[in-house]
C-alpha beads as a LAMMPS data file, in Angstrom:
LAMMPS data file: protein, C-alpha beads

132 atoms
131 bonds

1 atom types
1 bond types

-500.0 500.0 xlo xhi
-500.0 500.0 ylo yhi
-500.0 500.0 zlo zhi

Masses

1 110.0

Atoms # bond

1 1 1 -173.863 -444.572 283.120
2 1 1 -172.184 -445.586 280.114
3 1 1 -174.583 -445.372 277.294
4 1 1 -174.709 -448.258 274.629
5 1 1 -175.764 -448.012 270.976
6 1 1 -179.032 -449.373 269.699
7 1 1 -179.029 -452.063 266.823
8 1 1 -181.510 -451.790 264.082
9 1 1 -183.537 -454.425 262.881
10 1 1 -185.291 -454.927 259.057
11 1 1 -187.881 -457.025 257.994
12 1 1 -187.357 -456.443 254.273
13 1 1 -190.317 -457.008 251.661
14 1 1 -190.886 -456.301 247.810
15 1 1 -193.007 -453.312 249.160
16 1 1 -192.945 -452.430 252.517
17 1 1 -189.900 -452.412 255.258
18 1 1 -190.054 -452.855 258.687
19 1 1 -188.115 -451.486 261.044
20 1 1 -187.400 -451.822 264.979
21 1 1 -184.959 -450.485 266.935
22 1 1 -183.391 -451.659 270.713
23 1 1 -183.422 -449.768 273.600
24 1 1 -179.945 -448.184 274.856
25 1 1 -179.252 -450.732 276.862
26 1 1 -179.786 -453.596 273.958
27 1 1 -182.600 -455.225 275.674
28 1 1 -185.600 -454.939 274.132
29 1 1 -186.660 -455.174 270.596
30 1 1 -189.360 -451.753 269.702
31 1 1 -191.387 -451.513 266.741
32 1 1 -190.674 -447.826 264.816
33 1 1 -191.625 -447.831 261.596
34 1 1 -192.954 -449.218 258.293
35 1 1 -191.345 -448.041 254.851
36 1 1 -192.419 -448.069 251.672
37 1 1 -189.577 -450.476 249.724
38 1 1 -189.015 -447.637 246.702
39 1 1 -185.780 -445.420 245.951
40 1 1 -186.325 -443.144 249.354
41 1 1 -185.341 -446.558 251.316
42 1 1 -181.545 -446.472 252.143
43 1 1 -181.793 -442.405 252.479
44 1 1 -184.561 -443.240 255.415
45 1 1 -182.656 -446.032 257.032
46 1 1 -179.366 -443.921 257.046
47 1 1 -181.149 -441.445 259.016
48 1 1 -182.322 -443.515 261.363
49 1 1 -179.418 -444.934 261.865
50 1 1 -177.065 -442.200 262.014
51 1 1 -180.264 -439.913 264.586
52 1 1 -180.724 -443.087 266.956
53 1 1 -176.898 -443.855 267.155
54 1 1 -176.943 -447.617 265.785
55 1 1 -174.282 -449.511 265.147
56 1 1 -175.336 -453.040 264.831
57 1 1 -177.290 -453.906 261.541
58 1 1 -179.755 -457.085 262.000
59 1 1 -181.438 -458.173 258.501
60 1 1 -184.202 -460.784 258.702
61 1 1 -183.060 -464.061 256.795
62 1 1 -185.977 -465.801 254.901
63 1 1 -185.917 -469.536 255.069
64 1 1 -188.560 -471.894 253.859
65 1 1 -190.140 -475.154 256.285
66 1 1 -186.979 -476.770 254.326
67 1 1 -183.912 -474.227 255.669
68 1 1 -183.782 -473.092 252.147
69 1 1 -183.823 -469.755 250.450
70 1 1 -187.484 -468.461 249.663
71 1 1 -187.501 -466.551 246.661
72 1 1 -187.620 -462.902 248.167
73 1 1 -183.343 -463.850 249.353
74 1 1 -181.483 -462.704 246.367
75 1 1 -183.070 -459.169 246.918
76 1 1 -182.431 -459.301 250.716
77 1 1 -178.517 -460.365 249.811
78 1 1 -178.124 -457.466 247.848
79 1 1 -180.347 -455.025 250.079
80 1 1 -177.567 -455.942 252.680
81 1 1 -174.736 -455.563 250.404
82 1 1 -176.411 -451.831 249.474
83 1 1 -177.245 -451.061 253.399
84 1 1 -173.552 -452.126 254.311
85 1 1 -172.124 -449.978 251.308
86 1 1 -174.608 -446.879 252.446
87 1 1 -173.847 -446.721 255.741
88 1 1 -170.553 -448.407 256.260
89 1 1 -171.796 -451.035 258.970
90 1 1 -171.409 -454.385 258.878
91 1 1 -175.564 -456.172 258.464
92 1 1 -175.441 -459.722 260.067
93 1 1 -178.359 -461.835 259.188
94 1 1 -181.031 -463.190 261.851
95 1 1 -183.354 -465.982 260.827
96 1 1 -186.539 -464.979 260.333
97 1 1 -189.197 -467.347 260.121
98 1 1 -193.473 -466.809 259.932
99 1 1 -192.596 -463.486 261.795
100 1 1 -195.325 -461.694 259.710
101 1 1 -197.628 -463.910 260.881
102 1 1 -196.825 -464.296 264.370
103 1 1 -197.008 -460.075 264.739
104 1 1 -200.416 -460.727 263.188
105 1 1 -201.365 -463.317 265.692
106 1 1 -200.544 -460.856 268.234
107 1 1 -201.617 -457.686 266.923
108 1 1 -203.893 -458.243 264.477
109 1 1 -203.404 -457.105 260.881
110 1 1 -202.150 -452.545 261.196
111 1 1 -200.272 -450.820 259.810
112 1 1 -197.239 -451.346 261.987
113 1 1 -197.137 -455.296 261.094
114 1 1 -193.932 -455.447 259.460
115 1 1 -192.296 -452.936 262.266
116 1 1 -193.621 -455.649 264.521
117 1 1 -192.223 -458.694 262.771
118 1 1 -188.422 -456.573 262.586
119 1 1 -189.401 -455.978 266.281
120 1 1 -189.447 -459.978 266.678
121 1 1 -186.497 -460.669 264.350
122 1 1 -184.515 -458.159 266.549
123 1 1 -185.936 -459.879 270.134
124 1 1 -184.360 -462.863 268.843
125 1 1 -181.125 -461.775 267.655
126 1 1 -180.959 -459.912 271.454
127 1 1 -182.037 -463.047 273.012
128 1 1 -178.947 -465.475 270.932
129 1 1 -176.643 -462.571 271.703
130 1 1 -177.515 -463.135 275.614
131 1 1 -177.118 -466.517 275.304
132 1 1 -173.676 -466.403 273.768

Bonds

1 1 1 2
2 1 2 3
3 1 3 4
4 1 4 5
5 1 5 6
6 1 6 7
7 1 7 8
8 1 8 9
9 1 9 10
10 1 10 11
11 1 11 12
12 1 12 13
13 1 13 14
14 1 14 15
15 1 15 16
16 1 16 17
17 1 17 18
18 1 18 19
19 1 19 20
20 1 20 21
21 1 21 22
22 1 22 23
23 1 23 24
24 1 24 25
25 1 25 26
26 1 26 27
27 1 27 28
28 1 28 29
29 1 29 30
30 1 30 31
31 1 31 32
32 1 32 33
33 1 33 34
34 1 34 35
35 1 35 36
36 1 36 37
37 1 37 38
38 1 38 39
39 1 39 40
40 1 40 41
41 1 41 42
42 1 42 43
43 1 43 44
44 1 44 45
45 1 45 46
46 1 46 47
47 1 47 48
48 1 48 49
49 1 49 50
50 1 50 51
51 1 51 52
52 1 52 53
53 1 53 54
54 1 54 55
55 1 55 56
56 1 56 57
57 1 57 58
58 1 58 59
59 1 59 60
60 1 60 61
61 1 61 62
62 1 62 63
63 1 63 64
64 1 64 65
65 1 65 66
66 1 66 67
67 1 67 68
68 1 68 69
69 1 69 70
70 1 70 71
71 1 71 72
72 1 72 73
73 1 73 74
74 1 74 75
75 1 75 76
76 1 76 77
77 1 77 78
78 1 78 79
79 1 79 80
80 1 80 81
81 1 81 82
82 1 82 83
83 1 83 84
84 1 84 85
85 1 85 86
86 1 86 87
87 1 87 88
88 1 88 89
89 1 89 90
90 1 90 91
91 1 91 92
92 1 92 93
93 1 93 94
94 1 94 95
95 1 95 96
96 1 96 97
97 1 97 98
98 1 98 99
99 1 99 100
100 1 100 101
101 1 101 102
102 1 102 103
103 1 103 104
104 1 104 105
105 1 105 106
106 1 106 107
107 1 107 108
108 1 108 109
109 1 109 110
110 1 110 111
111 1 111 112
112 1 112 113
113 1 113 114
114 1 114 115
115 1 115 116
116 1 116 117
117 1 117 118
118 1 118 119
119 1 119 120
120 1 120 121
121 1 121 122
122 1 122 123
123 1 123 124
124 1 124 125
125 1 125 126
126 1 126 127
127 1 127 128
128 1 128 129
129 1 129 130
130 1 130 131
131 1 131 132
């Protein structure tokens, strides 16, 4: 059987990242890890990208109740721009909206939160890519 590459998903935040990653055969959306937002990021995503063979980029998009830009969107522009540069993937962006809180809702408040909420972003970007 043919196998597929995985796409990466990032919930990006002033001080933590999460991260998911699909299965091989792009179906389901697993939480991996949470990173601390500091200079070691892009090094750490690059690995995981290049040692689970990705080659779809999914960024969370932060919208407020109004479809507009919260505050924390000209650093996620430029994280993608940097990501992009780093790793020489195209990043596509994937609304993200109260995904924090709906990981918490299921969860509870750990450690792996933000993995969780990139886990959710990336169900959803799987989920519109199904549905054409």
């Amino acid at each position: 059987m043919l196998r597929m590459k995985r796409i990466i998903a990032i919930d990006y935040g002033k001080k933590r990242v999460g991260v998911a990653l699909s299965d091989e055969s792009r179906a389901f959306a697993l939480p991996q890890k949470v990173l601390p937002n500091d200079a070691s990021l892009l090094g750490a995503l690059k690995e995981i990208i290049q040692t689970n063979d990705v080659d779809t980029v999914v960024v969370g998009e932060s919208k407020n109740y109004s479809g507009e830009d919260n505050l924390i969107m000209k650093d996620i522009r430029q994280f993608k721009k940097n990501i992009e540069k780093e790793t020489g993937l195209a990043a596509v962006f994937e609304p993200e909206f109260l995904t924090s809180a709906e990981a918490s809702h299921i969860q509870g408040k750990t450690g792996m939160l933000d993995a969780s909420a990139a886990a959710l972003i990336l169900q959803s970007y799987i989920r519109r890519q199904e549905n054409g």
